[in-house]
C-alpha positions in Angstrom: 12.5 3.5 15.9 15.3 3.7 13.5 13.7 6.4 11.1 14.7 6.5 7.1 17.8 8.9 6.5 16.7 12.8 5.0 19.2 13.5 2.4 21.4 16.8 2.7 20.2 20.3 0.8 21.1 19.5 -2.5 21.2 16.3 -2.9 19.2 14.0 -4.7 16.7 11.7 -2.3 15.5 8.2 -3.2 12.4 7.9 -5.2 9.7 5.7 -5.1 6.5 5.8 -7.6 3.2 5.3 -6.6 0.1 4.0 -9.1 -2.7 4.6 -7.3 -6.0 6.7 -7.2 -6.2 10.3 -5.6 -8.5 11.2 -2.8 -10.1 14.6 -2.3 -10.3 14.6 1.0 -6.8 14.1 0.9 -6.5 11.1 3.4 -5.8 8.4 1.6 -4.4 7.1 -1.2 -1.6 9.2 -3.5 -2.1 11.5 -0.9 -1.3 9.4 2.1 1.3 7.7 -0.1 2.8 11.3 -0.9 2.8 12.4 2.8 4.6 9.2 3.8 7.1 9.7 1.1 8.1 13.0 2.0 8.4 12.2 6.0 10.6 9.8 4.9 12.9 11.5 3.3 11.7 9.7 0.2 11.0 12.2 -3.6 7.2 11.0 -4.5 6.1 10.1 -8.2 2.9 9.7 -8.8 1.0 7.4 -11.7 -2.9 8.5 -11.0 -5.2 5.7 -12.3 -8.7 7.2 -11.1 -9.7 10.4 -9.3 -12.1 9.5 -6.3 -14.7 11.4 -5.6 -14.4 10.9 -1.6 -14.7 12.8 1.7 -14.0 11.7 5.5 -17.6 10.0 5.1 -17.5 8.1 1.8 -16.8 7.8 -1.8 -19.5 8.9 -3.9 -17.9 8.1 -7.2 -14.7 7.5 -9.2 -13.5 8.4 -12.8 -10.8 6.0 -14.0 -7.9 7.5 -16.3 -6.9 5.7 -19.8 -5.3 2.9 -19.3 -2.4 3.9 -22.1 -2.4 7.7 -20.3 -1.3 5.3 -16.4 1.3 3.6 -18.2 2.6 6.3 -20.0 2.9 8.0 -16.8 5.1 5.3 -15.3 7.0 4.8 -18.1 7.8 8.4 -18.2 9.2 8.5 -14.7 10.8 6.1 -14.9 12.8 6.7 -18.4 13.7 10.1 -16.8 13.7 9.7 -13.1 14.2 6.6 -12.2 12.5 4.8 -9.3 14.4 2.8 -6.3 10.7 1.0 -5.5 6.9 1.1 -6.4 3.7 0.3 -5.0 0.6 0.3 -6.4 -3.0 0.9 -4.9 -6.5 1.8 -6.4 -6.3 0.4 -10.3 -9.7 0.4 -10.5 -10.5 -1.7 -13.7 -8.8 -4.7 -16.0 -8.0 -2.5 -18.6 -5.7 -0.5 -15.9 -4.0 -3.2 -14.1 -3.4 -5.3 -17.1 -1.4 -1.9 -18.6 0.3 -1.4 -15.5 1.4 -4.8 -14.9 2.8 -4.6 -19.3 4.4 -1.2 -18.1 6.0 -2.6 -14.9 7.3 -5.4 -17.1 8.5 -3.0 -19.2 10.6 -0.6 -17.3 11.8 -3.7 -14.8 9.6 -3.2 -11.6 8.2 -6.2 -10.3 10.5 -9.6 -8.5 13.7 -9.8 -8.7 13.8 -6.4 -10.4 12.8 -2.6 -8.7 11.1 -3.5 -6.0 7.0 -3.4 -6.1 4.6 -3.3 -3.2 1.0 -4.3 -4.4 -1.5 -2.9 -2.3 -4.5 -4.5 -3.6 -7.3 -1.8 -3.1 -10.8 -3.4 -3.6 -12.6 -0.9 -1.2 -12.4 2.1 1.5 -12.4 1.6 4.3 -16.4 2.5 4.5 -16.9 -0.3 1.9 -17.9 1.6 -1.0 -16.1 -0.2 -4.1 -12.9 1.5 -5.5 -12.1 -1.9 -7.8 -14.9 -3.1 -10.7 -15.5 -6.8 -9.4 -14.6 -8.4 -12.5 -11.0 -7.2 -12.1 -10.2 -9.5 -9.1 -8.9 -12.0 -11.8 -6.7 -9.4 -12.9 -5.4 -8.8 -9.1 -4.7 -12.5 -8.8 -3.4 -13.5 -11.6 -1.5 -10.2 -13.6 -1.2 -8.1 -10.7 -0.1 -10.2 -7.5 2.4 -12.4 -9.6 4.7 -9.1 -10.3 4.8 -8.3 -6.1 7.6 -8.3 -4.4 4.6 -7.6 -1.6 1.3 -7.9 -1.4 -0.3 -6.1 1.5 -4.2 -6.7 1.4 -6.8 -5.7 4.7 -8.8 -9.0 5.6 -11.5 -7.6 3.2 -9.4 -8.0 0.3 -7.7 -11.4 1.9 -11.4 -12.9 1.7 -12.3 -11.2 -1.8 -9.1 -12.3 -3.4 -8.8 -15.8 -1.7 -11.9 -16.5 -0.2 -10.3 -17.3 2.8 -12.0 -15.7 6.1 -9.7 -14.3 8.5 -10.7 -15.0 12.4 -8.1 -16.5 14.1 -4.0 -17.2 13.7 -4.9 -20.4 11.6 -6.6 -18.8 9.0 -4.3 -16.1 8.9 -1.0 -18.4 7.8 -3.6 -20.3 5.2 -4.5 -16.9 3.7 -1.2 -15.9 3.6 0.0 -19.2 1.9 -3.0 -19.0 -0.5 -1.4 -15.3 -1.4 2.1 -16.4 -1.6 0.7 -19.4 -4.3 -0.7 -16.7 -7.0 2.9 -15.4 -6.8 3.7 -12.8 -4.6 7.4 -13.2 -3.4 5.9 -12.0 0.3 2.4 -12.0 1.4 1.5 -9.9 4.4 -2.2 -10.6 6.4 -2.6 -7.5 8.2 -4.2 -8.1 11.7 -5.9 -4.5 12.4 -9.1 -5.6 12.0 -8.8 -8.4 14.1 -10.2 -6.6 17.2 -10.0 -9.7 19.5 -6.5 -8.7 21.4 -4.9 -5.8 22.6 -2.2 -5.8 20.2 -2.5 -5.7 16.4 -0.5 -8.6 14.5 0.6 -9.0 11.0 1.5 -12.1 9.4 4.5 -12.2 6.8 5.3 -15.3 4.8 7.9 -16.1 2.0 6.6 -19.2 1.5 9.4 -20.7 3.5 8.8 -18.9 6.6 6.4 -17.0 8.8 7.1 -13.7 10.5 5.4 -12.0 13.2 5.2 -7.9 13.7 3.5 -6.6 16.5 2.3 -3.0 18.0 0.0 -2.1 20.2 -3.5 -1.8 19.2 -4.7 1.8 19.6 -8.4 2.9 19.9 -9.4 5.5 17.6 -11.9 6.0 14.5 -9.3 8.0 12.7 -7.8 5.4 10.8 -7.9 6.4 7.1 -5.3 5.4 5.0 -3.9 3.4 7.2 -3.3 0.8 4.7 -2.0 3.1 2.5 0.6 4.5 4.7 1.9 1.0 5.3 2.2 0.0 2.2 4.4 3.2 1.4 6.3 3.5 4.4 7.2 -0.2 3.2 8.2 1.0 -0.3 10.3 3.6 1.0 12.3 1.1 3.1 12.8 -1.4 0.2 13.9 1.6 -1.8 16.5 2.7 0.8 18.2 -0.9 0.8 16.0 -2.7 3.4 15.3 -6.2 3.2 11.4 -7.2 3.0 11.5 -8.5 6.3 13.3 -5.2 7.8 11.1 -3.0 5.7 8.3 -4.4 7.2 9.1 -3.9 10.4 9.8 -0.1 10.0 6.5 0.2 8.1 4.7 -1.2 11.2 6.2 1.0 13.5 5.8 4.2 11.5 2.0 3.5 11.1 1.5 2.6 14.9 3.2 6.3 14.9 0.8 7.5 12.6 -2.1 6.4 13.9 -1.3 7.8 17.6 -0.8 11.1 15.7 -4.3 11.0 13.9 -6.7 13.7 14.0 -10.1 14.4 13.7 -11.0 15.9 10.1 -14.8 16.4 9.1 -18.0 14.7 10.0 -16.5 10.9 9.3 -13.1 9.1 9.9 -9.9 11.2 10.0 -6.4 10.2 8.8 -3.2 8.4 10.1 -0.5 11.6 10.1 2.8 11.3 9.8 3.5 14.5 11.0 4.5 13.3 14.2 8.0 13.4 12.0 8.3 17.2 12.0 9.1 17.2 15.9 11.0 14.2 16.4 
């Protein structure tokens, strides 16, 4: 694969802010996102909108931050830093995605504007709730209208759309239903359709449909996967890449980093993008 350019001592890298929730165990969200980030070649903000309380077996609880403390984060970053892309992942509450989506506004990240890759983080992957159910309006209707991309799993396809994903069929109408609340691109990721030997996603513009494949490897350690994608995807868009191209490197660079995963406590271990470090 064609990896993502490391900048020269000295000089200053692209940066890309992430809005997300931490994890403790460090497998997953900021964390995941920050690891991606730097493999990239890619300077990591961070906006934290809850602090999960959460090993390799579960989450056990969450504490959301302020809603006016997120945005302020974001809005300091960006007045100072400045961001090439975004993304966002566990907001956790109403009250925190209706301030990042008035922030985002703000500062010009969203379509047609900074690039912003909504990861819309309902669960983990062990299906304890990381999002208060009442804020799945919020997803649909503040949230996925500002994304440039919208990456849910098939658990957050059915929760925000109702639509079940089984086959290829349903997969295009859930992506079309996606594209409709206003997400410029809609990705269906296909990794937990285990029914083939490859691992398909689906990515529509509302015009077209688009096709990225990888082979579909066996293993339990799989956390953040999502997470990884949707940063490795933000780091692309911030570098230049068009959605469809940035896409495309984000599925590659997660197949990596899920052959390079490792086994880390009693439960599921992590994608690893340290495969990086010796290529």
């Amino acid at each position: 694969m064609k990896l993502l350019p490391l900048v020269p001592d000295g000089q200053t890298p692209v940066r890309v802010l992430t809005i997300a929730g931490t994890d403790s165990g460090g497998g997953a969200g900021i964390q995941a996102d920050s690891r991606t980030m730097a493999m990239c070649g890619v300077h990591a903000c961070v906006a934290v909108a809850a602090v999960t309380v959460q090993n390799s077996v579960g989450v056990s609880g969450f504490h959301e931050i302020p809603p006016g403390i997120v945005a302020d984060q974001v809005r300091s970053v960006v007045g100072d830093i400045g961001v090439g892309a975004a993304k966002t992942g566990m907001l956790a509450s109403t009250a925190i995605i209706e301030s990042v989506a008035a922030v985002c506004e703000e500062v010009g990240i969203g379509q047609g504007r900074t690039p912003l890759v909504v990861d819309p983080v309902a669960a983990s992957m062990h299906g304890d709730p990381l999002l208060h159910e009442e804020a799945l309006d919020a997803v649909r209707h503040t949230l996925i209208p500002l994304a440039t991309v919208v990456t849910p799993n098939l658990d957050e396809v059915r929760l925000i759309t109702g639509i079940e994903v089984t086959d290829d069929g349903s997969a295009r109408r859930a992506a079309e239903a996606l594209h409709k609340l206003g997400a410029q691109w809609a990705i269906v990721k296909g990794g937990h359709l285990r029914s083939s030997e490859v691992s398909t996603d689906l990515l529509f513009d509302g015009d077209q449909f688009l096709e990225f494949t990888a082979p579909r490897i066996s293993t339990g350690n799989d956390h953040g996967g999502g997470d990884t994608l949707a940063a490795a995807i933000a780091c692309a868009l911030a570098n230049g890449y068009s959605v469809p191209d940035a896409v495309a490197f984000a599925k590659d660079w997660t197949y990596r980093c899920l052959a390079a995963s490792y086994d880390l406590g009693a439960g599921h271990g992590p994608v690893s993008p340290f495969w990086r470090l010796s290529s």
